[in-house]
C-alpha positions as CSV (number, residue, x, y, z in Angstrom):
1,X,1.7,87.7,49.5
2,X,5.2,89.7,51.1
3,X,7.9,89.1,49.2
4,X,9.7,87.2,52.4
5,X,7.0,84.5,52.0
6,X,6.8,84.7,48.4
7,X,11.1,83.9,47.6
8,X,10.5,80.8,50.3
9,X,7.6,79.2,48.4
10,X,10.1,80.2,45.1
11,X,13.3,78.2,47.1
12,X,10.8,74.9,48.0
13,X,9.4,74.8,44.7
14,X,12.7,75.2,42.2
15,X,14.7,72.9,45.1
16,X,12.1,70.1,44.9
17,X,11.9,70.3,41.7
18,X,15.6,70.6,41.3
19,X,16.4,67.9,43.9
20,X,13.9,65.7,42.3
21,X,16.2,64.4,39.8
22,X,18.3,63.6,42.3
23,X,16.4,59.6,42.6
24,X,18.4,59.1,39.3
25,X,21.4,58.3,41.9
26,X,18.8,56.1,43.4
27,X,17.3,54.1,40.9
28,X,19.3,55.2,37.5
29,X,17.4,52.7,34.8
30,X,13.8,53.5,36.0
31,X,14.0,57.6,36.1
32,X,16.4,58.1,33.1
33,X,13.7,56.3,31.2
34,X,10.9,57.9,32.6
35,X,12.4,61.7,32.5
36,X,14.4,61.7,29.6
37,X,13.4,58.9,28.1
38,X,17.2,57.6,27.7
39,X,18.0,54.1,28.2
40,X,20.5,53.0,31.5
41,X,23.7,52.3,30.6
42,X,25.9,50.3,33.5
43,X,29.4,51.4,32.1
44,X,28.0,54.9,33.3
45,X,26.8,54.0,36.2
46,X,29.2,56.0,38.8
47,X,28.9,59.6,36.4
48,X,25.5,59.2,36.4
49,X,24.6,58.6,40.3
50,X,27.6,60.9,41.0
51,X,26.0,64.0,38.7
52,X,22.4,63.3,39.6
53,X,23.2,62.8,43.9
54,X,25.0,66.7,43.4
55,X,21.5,67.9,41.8
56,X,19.6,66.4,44.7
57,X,22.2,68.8,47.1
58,X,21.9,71.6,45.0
59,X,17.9,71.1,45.5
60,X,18.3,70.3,49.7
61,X,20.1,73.4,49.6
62,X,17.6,75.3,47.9
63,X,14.7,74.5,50.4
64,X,17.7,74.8,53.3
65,X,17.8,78.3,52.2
66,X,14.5,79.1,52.1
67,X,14.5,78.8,56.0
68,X,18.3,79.8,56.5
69,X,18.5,83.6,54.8
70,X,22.6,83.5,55.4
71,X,23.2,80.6,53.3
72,X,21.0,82.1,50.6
73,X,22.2,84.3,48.4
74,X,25.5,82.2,47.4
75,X,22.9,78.8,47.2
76,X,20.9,80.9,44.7
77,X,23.8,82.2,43.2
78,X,25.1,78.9,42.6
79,X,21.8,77.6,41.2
80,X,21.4,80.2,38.8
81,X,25.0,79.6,37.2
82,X,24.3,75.7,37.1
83,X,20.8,76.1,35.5
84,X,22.1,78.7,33.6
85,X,25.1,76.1,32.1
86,X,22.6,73.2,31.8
87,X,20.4,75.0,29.7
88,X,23.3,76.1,27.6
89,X,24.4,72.8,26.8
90,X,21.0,71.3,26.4
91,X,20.8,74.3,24.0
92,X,24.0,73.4,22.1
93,X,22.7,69.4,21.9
94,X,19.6,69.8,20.3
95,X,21.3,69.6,16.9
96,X,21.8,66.0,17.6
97,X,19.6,63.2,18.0
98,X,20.8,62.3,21.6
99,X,19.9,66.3,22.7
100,X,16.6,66.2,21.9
101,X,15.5,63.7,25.1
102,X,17.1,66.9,27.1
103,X,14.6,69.7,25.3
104,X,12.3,69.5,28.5
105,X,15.1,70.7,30.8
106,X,15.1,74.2,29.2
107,X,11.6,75.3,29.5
108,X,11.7,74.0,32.9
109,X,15.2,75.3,34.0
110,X,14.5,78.4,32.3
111,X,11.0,79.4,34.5
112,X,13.6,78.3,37.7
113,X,16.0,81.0,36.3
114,X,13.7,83.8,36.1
115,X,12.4,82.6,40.0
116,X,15.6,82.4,41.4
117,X,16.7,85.9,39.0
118,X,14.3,87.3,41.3
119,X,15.1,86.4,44.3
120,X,18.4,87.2,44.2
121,X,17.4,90.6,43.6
122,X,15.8,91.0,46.4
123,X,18.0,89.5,48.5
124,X,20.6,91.8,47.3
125,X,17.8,94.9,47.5
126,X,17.9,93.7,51.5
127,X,21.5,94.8,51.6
């Protein structure tokens, strides 16, 4: 597969699966359960839709980049410093009981981060 073709498939996949979280801002009790198994809590409401609506435009702009190469390297950029944060502080939570419903976001985030790793060294190879 060229690499070209191979770092678009890369920017679909992590932004669908980035953006995907993103129906949390559209339906909050139903896919807090079912990801993270957390319950809904209303007095939250507006952090919650607020932080999971940015994560759906961090994943639009992923698969935007995929097709539009000068938006790409500060997209992935961007990506990599936000997984690489969320994965810290999933890291740091685990020692208590409310971290552990976040433990799937690091295996997950971490396999983006090595995807996106590379193809922001490519796109900087291009330069």
């Amino acid at each position: 597969m060229k690499t070209e073709s191979f770092k678009k498939w890369i920017l679909i996949v992590t932004g669908l699966l980035t953006g995907g979280v993103g129906l949390i801002s559209v339906l909050p009790a139903l896919f807090l359960d079912k990801l993270f198994n957390l319950a809904y809590l209303q007095d939250y409401d507006i952090i919650i839709r607020h932080w999971s609506a940015s994560i759906l435009l961090a994943g639009i702009f992923l698969i935007i980049s995929a097709y539009k190469v000068t938006w790409r390297l500060p997209i992935v950029l961007y990506s990599i410093l936000e997984k690489l944060y969320l994965v810290g502080i999933c890291l740091f939570s685990l020692r208590y009981p409310y971290g552990r419903s976040f433990a799937v976001v690091i295996p997950l985030d971490m396999f983006m981060i090595i995807l996106l790793v590379y193809v922001l060294v490519a796109e900087l190879k291009k330069r």
